[in-house]
C-alpha positions in Angstrom: -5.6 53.9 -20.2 -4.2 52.6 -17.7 -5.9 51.3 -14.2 -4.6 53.2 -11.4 -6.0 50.7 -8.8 -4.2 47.7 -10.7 -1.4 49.9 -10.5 -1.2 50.6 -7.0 -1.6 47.1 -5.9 1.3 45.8 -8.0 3.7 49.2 -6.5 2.0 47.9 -2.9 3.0 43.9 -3.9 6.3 44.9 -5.3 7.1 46.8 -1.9 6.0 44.7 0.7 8.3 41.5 -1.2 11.4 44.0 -0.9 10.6 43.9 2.7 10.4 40.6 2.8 12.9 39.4 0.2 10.6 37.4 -1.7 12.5 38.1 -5.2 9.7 36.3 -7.2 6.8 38.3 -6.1 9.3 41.7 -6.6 9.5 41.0 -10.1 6.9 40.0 -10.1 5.4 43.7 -9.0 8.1 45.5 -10.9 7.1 43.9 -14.7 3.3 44.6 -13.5 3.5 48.3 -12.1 6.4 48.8 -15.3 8.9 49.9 -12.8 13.1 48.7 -13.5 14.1 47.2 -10.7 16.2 48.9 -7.8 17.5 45.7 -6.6 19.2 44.0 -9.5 20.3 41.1 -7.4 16.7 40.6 -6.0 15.7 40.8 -9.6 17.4 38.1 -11.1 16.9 35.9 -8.1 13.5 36.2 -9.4 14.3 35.8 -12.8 16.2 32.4 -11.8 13.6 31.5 -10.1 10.9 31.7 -12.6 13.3 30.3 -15.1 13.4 26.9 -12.6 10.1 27.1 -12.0 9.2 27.1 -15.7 11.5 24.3 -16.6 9.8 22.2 -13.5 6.5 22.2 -15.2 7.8 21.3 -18.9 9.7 18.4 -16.9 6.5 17.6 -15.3 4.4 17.4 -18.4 7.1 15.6 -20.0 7.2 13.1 -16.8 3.6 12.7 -17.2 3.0 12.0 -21.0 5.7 9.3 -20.8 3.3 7.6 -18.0 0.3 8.2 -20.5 -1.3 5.2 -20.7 -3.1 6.1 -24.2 0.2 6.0 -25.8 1.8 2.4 -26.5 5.5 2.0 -25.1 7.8 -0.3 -27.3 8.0 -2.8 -24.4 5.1 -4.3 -23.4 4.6 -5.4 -19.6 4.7 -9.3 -19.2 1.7 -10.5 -17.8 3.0 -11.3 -13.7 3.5 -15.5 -13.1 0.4 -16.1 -10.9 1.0 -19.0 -8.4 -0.8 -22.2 -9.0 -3.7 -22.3 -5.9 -3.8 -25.9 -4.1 -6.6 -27.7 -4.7 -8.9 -27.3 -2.2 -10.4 -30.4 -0.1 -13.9 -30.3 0.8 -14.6 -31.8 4.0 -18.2 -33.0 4.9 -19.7 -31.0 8.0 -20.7 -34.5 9.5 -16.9 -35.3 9.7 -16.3 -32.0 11.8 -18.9 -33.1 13.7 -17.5 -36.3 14.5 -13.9 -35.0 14.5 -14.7 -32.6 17.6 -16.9 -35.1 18.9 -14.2 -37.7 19.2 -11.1 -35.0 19.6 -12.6 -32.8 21.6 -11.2 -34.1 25.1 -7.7 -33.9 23.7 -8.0 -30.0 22.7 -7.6 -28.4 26.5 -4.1 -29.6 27.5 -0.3 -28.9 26.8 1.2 -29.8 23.6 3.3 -32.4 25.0 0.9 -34.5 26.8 -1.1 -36.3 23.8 0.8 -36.1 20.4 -0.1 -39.6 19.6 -3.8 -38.8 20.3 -4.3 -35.9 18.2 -2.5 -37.8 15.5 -4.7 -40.7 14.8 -7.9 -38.5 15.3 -5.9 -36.0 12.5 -5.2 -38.9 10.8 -8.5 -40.6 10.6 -10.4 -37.4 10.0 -8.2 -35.9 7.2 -6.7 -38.6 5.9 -6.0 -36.8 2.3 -4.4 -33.5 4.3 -2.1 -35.6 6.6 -1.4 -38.1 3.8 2.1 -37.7 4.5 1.6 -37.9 8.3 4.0 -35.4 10.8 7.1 -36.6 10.4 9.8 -33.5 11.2 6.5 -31.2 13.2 7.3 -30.6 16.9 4.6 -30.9 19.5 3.9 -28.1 19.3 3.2 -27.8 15.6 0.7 -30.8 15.9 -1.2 -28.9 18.7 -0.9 -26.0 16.7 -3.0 -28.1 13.8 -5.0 -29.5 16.3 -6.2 -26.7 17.7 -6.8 -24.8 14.4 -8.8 -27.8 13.2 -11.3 -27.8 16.3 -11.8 -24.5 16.4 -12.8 -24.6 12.3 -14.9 -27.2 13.4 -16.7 -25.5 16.2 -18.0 -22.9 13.4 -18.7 -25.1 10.7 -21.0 -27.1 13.1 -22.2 -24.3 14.9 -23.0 -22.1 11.7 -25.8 -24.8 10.8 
């Protein structure tokens, strides 16, 4: 037997998407309440639309069980080229000590005024990092340095 409250909610469902010309939900309520369609168009929108809908989802599980990553693909990934990291020179704390010491006077003026200055300190501080001096660096780029270098000094000494 039948349930005449299932029923009447699938007649109210399929009537209230007619109104609203949502063909999906009235087939939707016409295959539940075991009514034939009235509006044939309406109907095989619906139709078409559950037909889409349906092949969505098998393209979707298809889509996701080639992305499986249990399952083995013929190609295998090539590992990715890591870059070769620069050896690192440790500098003593003392020397940053001695470094702002010494450069410290040079730090709080314009780029232009003592190049020449900041380069011998740079120089005979970090000898291995400037090894191949500054050459082809503007003024500016050697304040640039400069000022990076005091400023990593100032929290190197500080931090102890």
């Amino acid at each position: 037997m039948i349930n005449r409250d299932i029923l009447k909610g699938a007649e109210k469902q399929r009537l209230e998407a007619l109104s609203r010309g949502n063909s999906a939900d009235y087939l939707k309520g016409c295959i539940e309440s075991g009514v034939e369609p009235e509006y044939m168009f309406l109907a095989e929108m619906g139709l078409a639309e559950r037909d889409y809908l349906k092949e969505m989802a098998i393209r979707a599980v298809e889509e996701s069980s080639r992305f499986d990553s249990t399952k083995t693909s013929k190609k295998q990934r090539k590992p990715r080229k890591q870059k070769p990291k620069k050896e690192r020179i440790m500098v003593n704390p003392i020397t940053y000590k001695e470094f702002l010491d010494e450069g410290e006077k040079y730090y709080r003026s314009d780029a232009l005024r003592y190049r020449y200055q900041r380069e011998e300190i740079l120089l005979k501080y970090f000898p291995r990092h400037f090894a191949n001096g500054f050459e082809g660096k503007s003024d500016n780029d050697v304040f640039g340095i400069y000022s990076h270098l005091i400023r990593h000094a100032r929290k190197v000494t500080y931090d102890q």
